[in-house]
C-alpha positions, -999 to 999 in steps of 0.1 A, spaced: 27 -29 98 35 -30 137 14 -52 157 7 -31 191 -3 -40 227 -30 -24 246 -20 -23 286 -19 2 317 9 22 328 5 36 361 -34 40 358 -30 52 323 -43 33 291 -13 30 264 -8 10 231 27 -1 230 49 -20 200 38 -52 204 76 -67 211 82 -43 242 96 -57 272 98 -41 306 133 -28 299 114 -10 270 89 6 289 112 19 315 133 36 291 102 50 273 90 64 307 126 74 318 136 88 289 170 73 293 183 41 274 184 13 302 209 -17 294 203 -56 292 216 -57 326 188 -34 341 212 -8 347 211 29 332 236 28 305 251 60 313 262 47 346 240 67 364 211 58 389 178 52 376 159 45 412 130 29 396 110 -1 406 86 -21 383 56 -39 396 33 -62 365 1 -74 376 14 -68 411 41 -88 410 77 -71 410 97 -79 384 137 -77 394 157 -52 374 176 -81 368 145 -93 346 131 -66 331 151 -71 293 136 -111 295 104 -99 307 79 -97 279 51 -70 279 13 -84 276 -21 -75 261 -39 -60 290 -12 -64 318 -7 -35 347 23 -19 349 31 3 380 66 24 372 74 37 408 103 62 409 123 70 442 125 106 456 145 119 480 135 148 502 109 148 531 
């Protein structure tokens, strides 16, 4: 049995595997597989920010940065247009 984590993702309740980190989550939301380094690993752009409990985390960050019961993830994707 998988232990799971209960926590928001932009202002939407989830329950996540338990050993997710922010890297995880990114590619979960992206749909795209993101590398230990942050970066897509198709070479491409991903231009996405992550915010937990307010606090950015750095791309540079995201594989070391564990994933919490309750914690507030804000997944903020960059558009261009105007």
């Amino acid at each position: 049995m998988t232990s799971t984590l209960a926590l928001t993702v932009n202002a939407e309740e989830r329950t996540l595997p338990a050993d997710w980190t922010v890297r995880d989550l990114v590619a979960d939301q992206i749909g795209r597989e993101v590398g230990e380094d942050g970066r897509a690993a198709d070479g491409g752009s991903l231009g996405v920010a992550v915010a937990v409990d307010d606090a950015v985390v750095p791309r540079s960050r995201w594989a070391a940065t564990a994933l919490v019961e309750g914690a507030r993830c804000e997944i903020v994707t960059a558009v261009q247009g105007g």
